[in-house]
C-alpha positions as CSV (number, residue, x, y, z in Angstrom):
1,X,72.4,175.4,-40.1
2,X,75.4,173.1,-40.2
3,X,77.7,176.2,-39.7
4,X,76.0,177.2,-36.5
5,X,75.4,174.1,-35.3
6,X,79.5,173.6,-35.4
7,X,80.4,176.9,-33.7
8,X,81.8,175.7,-30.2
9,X,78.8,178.2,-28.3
10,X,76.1,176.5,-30.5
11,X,77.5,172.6,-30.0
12,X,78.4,173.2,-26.2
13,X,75.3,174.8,-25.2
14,X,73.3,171.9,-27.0
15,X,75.6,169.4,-25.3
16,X,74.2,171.0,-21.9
17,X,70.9,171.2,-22.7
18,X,71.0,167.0,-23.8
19,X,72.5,166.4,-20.8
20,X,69.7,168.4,-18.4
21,X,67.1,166.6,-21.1
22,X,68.4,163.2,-20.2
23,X,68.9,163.4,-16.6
24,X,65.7,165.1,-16.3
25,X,64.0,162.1,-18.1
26,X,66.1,159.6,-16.5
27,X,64.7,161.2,-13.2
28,X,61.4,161.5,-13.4
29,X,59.5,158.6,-14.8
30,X,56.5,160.6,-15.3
31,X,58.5,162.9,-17.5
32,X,60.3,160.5,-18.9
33,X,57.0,158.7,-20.5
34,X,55.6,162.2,-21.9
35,X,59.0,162.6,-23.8
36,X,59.2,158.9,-25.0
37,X,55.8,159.9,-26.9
38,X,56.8,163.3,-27.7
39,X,59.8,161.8,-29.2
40,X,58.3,159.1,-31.0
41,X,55.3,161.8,-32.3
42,X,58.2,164.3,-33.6
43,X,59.9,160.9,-35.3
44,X,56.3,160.0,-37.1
45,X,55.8,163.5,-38.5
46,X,59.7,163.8,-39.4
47,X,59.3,160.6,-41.4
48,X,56.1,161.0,-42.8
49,X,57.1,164.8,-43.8
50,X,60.5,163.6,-45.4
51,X,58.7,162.4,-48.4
52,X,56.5,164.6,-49.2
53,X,59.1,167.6,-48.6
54,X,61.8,165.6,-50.6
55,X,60.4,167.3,-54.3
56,X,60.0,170.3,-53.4
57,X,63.6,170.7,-52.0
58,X,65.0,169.5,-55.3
59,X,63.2,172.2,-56.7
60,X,64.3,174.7,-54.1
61,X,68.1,173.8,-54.4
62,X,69.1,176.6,-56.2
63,X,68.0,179.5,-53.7
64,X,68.3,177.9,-50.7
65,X,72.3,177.8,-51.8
66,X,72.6,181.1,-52.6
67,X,71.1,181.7,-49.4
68,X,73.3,179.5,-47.9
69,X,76.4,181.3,-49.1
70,X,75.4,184.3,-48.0
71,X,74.5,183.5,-44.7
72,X,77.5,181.7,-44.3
73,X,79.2,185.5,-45.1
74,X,77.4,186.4,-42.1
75,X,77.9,184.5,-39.8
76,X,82.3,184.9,-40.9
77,X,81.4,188.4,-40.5
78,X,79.3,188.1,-36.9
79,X,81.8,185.7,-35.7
80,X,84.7,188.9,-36.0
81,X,82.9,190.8,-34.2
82,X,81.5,188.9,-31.4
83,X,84.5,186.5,-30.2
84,X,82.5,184.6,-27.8
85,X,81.2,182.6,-30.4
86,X,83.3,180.3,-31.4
87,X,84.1,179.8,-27.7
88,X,82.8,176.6,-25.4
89,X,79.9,177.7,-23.4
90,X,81.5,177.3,-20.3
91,X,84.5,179.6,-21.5
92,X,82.5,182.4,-23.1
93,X,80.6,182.6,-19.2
94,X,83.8,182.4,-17.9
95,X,84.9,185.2,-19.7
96,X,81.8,187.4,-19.8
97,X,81.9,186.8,-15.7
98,X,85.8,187.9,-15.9
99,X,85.0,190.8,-18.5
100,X,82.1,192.0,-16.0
101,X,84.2,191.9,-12.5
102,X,86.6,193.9,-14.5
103,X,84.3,196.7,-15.6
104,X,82.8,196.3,-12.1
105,X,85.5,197.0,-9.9
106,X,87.0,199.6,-12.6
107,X,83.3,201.6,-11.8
108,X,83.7,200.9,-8.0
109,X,87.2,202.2,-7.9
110,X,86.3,205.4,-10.2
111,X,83.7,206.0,-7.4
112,X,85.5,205.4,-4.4
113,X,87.9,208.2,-5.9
């Protein structure tokens, strides 16, 4: 999760998403008082779950880091073959929008001949 989370697509779309969140809160003060008790519900069941999941991870240790390992393989592998990812969001639209007009007016030009 870590991994992901620190590819510049993953970070830079979350980054956006925070800042529509925010200003969306900031906003509205209706939404912003159904969040405040979302927020403060997710935090009670986080804590509360914390404890009683903390045993059972130490037990689970040992697969989830073989499964971590491998995933991390994956994503190397998935991150040579799609070079968007480790891209800012605003760069990999950039270039998808660039890679598109390209193919676009190379179709338009095939036509028109």
């Amino acid at each position: 999760v870590k991994e992901v989370a620190s590819l510049s697509l993953v970070s830079s779309a979350c980054d956006v998403l925070s800042a529509a969140y925010t200003s969306t809160k900031e906003s509205h003060p209706c939404v912003r008082s159904v969040c405040a008790a979302a927020e403060e519900g997710v935090q009670s069941v986080a804590e509360a779950m914390a404890s009683c999941v903390q045993p059972l991870l130490a037990t689970l240790e040992p697969p989830v880091a073989a499964v971590s390992e491998y995933a991390s393989k994956g994503l190397d592998k998935l991150g040579e073959k799609l070079p968007l990812l480790p891209k800012p969001l605003e760069q990999a639209l950039s270039d998808t929008k660039e890679l598109l007009s390209s193919r676009v007016a190379g179709v338009k030009e095939a036509v028109s001949s």
